[in-house]
ZADO-1210 file (C-alpha; in nm, 4 decimals, padded with zeros to 6 digits):
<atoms>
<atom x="08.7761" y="09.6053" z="08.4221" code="UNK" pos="1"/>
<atom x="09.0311" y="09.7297" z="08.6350" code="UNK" pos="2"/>
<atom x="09.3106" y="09.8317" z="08.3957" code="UNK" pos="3"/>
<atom x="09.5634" y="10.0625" z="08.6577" code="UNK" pos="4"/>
<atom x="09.7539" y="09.9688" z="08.9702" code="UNK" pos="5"/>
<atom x="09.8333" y="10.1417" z="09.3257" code="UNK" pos="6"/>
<atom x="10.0635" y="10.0791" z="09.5472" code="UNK" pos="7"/>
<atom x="09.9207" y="10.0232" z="09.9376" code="UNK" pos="8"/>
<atom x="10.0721" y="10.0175" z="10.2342" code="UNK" pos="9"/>
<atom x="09.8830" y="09.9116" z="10.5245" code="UNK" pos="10"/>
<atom x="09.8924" y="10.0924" z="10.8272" code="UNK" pos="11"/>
<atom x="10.0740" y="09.9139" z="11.1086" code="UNK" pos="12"/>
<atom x="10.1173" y="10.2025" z="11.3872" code="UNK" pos="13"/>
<atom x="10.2012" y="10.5691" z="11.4971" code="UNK" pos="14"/>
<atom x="10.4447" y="10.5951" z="11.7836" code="UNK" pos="15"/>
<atom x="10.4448" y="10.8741" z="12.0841" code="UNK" pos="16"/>
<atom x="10.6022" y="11.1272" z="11.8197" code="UNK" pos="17"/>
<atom x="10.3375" y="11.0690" z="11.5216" code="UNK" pos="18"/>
<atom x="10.6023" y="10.8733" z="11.3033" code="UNK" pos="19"/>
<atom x="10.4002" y="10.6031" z="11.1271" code="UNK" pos="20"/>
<atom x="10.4277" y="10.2793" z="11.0085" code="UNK" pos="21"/>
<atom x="10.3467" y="10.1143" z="10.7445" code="UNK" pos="22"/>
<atom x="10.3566" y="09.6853" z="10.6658" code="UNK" pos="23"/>
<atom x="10.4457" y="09.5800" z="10.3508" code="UNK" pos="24"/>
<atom x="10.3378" y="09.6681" z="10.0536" code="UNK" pos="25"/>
<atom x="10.1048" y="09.5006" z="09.7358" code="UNK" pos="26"/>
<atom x="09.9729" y="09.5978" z="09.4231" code="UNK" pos="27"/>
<atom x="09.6355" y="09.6260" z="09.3683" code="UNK" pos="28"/>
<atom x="09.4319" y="09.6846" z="09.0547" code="UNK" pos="29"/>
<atom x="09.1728" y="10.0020" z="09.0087" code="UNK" pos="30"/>
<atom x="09.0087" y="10.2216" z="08.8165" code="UNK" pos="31"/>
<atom x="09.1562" y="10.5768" z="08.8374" code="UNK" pos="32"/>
<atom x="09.0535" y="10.8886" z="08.7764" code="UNK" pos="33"/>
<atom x="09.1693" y="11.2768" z="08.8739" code="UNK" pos="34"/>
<atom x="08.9130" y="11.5134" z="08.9726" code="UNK" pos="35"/>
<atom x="08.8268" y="11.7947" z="09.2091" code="UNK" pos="36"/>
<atom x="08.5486" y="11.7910" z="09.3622" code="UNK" pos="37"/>
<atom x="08.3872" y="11.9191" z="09.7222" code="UNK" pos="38"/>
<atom x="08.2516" y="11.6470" z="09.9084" code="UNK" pos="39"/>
<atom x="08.2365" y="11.5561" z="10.3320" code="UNK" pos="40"/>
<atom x="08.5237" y="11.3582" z="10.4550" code="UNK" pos="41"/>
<atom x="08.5361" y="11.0682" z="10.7027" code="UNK" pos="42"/>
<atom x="08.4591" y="11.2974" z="11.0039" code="UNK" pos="43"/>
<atom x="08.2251" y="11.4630" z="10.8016" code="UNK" pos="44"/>
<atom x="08.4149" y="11.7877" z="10.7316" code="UNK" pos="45"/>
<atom x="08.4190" y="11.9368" z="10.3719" code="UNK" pos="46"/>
<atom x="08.7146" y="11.8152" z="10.1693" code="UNK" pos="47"/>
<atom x="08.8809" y="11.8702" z="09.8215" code="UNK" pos="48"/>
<atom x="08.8586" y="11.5321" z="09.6422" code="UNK" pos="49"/>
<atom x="09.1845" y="11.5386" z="09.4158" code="UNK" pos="50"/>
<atom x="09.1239" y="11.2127" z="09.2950" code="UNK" pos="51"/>
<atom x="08.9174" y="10.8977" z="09.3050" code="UNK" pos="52"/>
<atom x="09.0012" y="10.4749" z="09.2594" code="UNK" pos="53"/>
<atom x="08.7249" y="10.2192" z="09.2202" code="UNK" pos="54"/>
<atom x="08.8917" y="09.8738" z="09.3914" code="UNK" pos="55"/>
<atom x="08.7414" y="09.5029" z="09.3286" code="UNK" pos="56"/>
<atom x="08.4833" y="09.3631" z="09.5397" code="UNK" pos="57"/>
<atom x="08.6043" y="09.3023" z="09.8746" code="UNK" pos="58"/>
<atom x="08.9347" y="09.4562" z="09.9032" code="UNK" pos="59"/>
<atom x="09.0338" y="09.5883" z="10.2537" code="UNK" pos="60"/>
<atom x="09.1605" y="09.9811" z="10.2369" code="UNK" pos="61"/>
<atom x="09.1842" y="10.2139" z="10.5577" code="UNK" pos="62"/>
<atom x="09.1363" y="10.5429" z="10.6192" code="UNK" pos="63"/>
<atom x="09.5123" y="10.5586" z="10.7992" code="UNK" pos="64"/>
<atom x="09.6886" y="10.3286" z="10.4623" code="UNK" pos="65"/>
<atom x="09.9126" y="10.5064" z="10.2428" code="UNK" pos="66"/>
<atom x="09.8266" y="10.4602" z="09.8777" code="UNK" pos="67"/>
<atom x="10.0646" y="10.5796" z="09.5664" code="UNK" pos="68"/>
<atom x="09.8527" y="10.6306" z="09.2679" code="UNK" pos="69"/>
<atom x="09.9496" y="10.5502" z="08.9449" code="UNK" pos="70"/>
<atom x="10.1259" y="10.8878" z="08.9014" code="UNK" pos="71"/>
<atom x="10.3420" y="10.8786" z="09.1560" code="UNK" pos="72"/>
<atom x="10.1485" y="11.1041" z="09.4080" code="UNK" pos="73"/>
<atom x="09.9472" y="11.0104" z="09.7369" code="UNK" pos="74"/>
<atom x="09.6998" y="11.2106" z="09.9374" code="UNK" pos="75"/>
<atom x="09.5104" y="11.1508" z="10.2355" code="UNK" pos="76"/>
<atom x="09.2632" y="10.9289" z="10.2005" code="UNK" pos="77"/>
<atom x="08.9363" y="11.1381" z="10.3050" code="UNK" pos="78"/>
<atom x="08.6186" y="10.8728" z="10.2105" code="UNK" pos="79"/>
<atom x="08.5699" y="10.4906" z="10.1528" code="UNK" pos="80"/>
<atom x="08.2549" y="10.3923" z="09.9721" code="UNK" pos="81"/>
<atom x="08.1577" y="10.0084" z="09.9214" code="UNK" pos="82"/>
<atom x="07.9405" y="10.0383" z="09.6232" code="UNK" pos="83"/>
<atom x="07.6599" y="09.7138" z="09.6299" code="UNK" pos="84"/>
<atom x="07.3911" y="09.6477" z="09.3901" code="UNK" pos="85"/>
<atom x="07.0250" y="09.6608" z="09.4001" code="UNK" pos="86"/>
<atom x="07.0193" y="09.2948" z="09.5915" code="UNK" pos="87"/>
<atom x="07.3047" y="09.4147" z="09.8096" code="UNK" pos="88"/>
<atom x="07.6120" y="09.2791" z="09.6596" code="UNK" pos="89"/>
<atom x="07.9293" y="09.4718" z="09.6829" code="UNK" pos="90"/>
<atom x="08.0126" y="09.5502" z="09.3102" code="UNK" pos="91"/>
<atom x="08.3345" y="09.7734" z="09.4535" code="UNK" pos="92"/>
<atom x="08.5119" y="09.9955" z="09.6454" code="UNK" pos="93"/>
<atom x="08.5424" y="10.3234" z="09.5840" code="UNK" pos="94"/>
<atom x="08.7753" y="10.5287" z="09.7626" code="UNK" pos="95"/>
<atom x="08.8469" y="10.9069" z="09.7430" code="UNK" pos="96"/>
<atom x="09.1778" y="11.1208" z="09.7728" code="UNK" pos="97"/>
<atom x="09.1925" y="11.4850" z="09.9081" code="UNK" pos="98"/>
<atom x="09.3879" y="11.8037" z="09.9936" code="UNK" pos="99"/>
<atom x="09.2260" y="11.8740" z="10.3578" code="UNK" pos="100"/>
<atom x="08.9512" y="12.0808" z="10.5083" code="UNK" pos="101"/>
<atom x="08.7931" y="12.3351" z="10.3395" code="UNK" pos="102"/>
</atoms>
């Protein structure tokens, strides 16, 4: 159901001079998929969506991680969407990829 892999690295911190860190990293299974579409970000500012992974049920991703998609590439990460069912159970996590304001 989930037949590519990302790597994340979990933000940690971001010192006096903006230099972040990042924890260790893990694998994690997805869906992936390129795309480009206009959508609002986070802060609710319009964004290019470059591309887009669906993680399992209950996996933890923030806005500040770093992910490296399955081509090699990483973006910001500009939206995270928990996707539930009609009774209310998560079914995923959706989370998409951009290139900044618009």
């Amino acid at each position: 159901m989930f037949p590519s892999t990302v790597t994340r690295y979990p933000y940690v911190s971001k010192d006096a001079h903006h230099k972040i860190t990042y924890g260790t990293s893990s694998s994690i299974s997805c869906k992936y998929a390129k795309l480009s579409k206009q959508m609002s970000g986070q802060d609710n500012t319009e964004v290019l969506a470059v591309a887009v992974t669906q993680f399992p049920a209950g996996t933890t991703i923030g806005y500040n991680d770093k992910i490296v998609l399955p081509d090699g590439s990483f973006s910001k990460i500009v939206k995270i969407n928990r996707i539930n069912n009609h009774i209310g159970v998560e079914q995923c996590v959706e989370v998409y990829y951009g290139e900044g304001s618009i």
